[in-house]
C-alpha positions as CSV (number, residue, x, y, z in Angstrom):
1,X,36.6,26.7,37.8
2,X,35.6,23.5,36.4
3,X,32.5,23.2,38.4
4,X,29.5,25.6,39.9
5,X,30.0,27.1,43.5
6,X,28.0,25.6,45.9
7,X,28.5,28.0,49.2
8,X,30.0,31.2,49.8
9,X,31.7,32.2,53.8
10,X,33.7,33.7,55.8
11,X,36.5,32.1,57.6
12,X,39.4,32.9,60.1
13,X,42.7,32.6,58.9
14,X,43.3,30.0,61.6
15,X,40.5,27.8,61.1
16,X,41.4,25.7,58.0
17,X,37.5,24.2,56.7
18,X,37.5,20.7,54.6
19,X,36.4,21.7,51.3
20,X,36.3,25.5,51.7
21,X,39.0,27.8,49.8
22,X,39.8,30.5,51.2
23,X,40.9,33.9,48.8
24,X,43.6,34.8,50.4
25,X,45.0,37.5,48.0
26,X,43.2,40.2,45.6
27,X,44.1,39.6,41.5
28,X,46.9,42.5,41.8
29,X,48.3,40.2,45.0
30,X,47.6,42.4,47.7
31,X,46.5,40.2,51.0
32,X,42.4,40.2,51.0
33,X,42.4,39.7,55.1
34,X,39.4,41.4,56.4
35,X,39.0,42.9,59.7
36,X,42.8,42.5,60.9
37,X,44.0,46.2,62.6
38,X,40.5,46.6,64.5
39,X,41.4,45.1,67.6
40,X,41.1,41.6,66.0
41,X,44.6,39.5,66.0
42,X,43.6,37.1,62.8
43,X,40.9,38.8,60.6
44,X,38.7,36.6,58.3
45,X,38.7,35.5,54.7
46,X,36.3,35.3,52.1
47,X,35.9,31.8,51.4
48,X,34.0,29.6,48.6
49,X,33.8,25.9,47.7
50,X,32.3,23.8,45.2
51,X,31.7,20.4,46.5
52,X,28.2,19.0,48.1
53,X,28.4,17.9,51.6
54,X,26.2,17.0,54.2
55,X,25.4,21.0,54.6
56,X,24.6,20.7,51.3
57,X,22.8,17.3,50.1
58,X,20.5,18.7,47.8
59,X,23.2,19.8,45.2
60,X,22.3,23.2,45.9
61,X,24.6,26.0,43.3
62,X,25.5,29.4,44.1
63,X,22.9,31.2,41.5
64,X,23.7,35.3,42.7
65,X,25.6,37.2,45.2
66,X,24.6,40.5,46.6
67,X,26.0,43.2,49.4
68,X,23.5,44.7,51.9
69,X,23.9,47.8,53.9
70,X,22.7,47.0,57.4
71,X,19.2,48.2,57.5
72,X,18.7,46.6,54.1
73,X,15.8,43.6,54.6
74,X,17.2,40.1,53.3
75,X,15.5,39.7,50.0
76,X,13.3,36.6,49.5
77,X,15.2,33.4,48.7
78,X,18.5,34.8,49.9
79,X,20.3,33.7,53.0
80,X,24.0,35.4,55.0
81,X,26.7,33.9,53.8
82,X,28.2,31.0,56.2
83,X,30.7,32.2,58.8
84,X,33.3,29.5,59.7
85,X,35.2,31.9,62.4
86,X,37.2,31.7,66.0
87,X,35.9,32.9,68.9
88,X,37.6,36.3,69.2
89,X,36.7,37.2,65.4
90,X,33.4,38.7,64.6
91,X,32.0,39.7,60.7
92,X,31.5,43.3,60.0
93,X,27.2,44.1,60.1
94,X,28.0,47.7,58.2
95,X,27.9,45.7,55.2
96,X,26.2,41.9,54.9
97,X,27.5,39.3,52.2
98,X,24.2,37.5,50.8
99,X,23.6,34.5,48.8
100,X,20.6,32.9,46.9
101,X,21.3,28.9,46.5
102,X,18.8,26.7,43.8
103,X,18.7,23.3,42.6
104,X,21.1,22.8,39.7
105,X,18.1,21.2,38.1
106,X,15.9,23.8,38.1
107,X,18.5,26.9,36.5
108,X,20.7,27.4,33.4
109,X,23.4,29.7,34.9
110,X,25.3,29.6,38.1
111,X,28.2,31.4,39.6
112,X,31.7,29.8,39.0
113,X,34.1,31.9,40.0
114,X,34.6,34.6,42.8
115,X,37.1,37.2,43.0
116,X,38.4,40.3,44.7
117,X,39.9,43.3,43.2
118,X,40.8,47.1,44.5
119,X,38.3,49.3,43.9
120,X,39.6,50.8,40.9
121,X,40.1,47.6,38.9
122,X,37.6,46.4,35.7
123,X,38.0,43.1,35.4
124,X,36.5,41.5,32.0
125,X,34.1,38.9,31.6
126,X,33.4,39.3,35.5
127,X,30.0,40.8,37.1
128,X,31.1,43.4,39.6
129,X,28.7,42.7,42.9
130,X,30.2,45.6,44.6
131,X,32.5,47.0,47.5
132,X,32.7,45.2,50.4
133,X,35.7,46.8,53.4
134,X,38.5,48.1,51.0
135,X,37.9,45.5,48.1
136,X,35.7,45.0,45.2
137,X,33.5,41.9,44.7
138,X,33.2,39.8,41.5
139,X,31.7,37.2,40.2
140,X,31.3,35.0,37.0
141,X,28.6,33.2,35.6
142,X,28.6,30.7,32.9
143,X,25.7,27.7,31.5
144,X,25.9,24.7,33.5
145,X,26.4,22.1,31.5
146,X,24.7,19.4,32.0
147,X,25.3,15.8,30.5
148,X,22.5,14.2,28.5
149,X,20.6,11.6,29.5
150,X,21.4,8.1,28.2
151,X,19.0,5.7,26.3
152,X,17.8,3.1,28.4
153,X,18.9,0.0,27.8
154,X,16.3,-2.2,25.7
155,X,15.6,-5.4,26.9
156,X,14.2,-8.5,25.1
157,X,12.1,-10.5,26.0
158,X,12.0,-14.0,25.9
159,X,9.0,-13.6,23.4
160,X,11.3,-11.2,21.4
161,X,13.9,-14.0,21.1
162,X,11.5,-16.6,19.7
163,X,10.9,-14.5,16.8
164,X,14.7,-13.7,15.6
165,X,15.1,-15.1,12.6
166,X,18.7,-16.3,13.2
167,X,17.3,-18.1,16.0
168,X,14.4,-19.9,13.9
169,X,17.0,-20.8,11.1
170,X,19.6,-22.7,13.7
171,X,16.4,-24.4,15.2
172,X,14.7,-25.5,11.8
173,X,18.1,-26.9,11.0
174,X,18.7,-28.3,13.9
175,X,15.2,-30.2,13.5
176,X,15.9,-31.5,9.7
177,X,19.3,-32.6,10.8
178,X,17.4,-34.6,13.8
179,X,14.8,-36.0,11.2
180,X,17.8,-36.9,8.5
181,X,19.1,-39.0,11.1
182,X,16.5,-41.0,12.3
183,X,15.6,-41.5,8.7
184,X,19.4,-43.0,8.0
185,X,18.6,-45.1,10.9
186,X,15.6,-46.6,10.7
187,X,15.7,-46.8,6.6
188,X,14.0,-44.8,4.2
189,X,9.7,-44.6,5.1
190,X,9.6,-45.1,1.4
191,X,9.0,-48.1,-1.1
192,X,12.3,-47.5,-3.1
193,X,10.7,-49.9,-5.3
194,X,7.9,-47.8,-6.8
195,X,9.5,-44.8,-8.7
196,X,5.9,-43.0,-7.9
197,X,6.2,-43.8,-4.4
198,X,3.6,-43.9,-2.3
199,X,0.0,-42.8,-4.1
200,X,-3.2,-41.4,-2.0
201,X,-5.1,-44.4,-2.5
202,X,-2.4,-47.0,-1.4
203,X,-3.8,-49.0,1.6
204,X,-7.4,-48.8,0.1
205,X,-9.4,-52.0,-0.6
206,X,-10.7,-52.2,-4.1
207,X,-14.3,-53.4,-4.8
208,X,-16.9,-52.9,-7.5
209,X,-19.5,-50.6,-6.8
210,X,-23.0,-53.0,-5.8
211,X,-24.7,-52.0,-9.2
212,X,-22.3,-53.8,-10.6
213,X,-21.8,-56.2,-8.4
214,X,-24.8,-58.4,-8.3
215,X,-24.8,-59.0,-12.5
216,X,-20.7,-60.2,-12.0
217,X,-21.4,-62.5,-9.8
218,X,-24.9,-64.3,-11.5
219,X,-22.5,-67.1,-12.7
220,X,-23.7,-68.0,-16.3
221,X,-26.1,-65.1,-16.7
222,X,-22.6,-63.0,-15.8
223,X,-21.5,-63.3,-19.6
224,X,-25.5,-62.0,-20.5
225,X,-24.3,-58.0,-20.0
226,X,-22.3,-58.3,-23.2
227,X,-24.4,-59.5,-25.7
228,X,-25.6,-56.3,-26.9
229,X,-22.5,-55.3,-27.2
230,X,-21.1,-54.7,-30.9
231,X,-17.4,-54.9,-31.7
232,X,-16.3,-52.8,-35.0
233,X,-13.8,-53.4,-37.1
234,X,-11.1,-50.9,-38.7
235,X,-12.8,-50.6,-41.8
236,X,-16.5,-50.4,-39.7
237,X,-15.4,-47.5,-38.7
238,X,-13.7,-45.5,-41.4
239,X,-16.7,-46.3,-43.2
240,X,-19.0,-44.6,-40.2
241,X,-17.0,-41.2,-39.8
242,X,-15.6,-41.4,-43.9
243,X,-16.0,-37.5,-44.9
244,X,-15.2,-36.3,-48.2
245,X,-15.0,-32.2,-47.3
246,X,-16.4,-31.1,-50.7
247,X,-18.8,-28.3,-49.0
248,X,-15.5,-26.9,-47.9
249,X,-13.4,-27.2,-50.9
250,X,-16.5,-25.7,-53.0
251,X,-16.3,-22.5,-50.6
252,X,-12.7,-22.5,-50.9
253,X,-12.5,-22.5,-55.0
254,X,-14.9,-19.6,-55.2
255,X,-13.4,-16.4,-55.9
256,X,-14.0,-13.4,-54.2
257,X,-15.9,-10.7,-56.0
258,X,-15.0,-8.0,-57.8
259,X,-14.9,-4.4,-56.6
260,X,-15.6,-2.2,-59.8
């Protein structure tokens, strides 16, 4: 089996159940009919299935099997196992066939398989539940694997989208290739003229500061500002700054003194 059990019944060998196998033979191919030969025409059938059904919506697995005499009390947790049968057919009460059903969520293990033998038979890897009529019960459990839960799906925001860098890129060039065109249209905003172009004080009306302003504009007494003013000539002022350097050249032709 593939898949947990999720039931475990009895069933008359002429009432077929949807979903519900019936074990109609033990593993050395004798017929498992139960019940047939005591005054009962069709016997019964252990059954089992594995699929979740309306009985069933809570995905319910088979978790542990277990035979009770009939004074034995039904254990906590455990219930009879289901009885699909005809009128005329009745389930033995010397011995009752329990089952404990749990979430799948909540347990590791589960039964997968059920299977009868004679009473003789060992059957490996199987748990042996016990003897049930003329027939021995087993059962096996394996881990129920169960599939990992996916990542959920991140999702961006618009926000997110704004900051992508691929996205800012295509914009900004979007942008200049915009502004290069309006600039081809409407001429270049620069004076092509000046190789400095335009200069931070361009637009700015030049006058002299009113210090200044008031001796400028006296008419003759304008021309009164230079007259202390002294022009030198070439040779004025060579003479002025003339420095011969013969401090310097006296330190320099000194020798240094002796160490004896």
């Amino acid at each position: 089996m593939t898949a947990p059990l999720t039931g475990l019944g009895w069933t008359s060998s002429n009432v077929p159940v949807a979903g519900w196998i019936p074990i109609t033979t033990t593993v050395e191919g004798v017929p498992a009919n139960f019940g047939k030969g005591f005054a009962q025409k069709y016997g019964y059938y252990l059954c089992y299935t594995a699929s979740l059904d309306a009985l069933n919506p809570a995905g319910d697995v088979l978790y542990d099997v277990v035979i009770l005499s009939e004074k034995s009390p039904l254990p906590s947790g455990y219930m009879y196992a289901k009885e699909f049968l005809d009128l005329k057919t009745s389930v033995s009460k010397k011995k009752r066939l329990c089952v404990k059903l749990i979430p799948m969520g909540v347990t590791e293990t589960a039964v997968y398989d059920i299977i009868l033998s004679s009473k003789s038979k060992v059957i490996p890897n199987y748990i042996r539940i016990g003897e049930i009529s003329n027939f021995a019960l087993w059962c096996k459990k394996e881990h129920i694997s169960k599939p990992k839960p996916l990542p959920k799906p991140r999702s961006f925001s618009l926000e997110m989208n704004h900051l992508s860098l691929e996205t800012a890129n295509v914009d900004s060039q979007s942008i200049g290739s915009k502004r290069q065109t309006a600039i081809k249209k409407n001429e270049s905003i620069y004076d092509t003229s000046n190789a400095y172009g335009i200069s931070a004080i361009d637009g700015v009306p030049f006058t002299l500061h009113p210090k200044f302003e008031n001796n400028v504009t006296r008419g003759n007494t304008a021309l009164s500002i230079f007259k202390n003013f002294h022009i030198k000539s070439l040779a004025d002022i060579e003479k002025e700054y003339d420095y011969s350097f013969v401090a310097e050249r006296t330190a320099a032709a000194r020798l240094p003194p002796t160490i004896s």
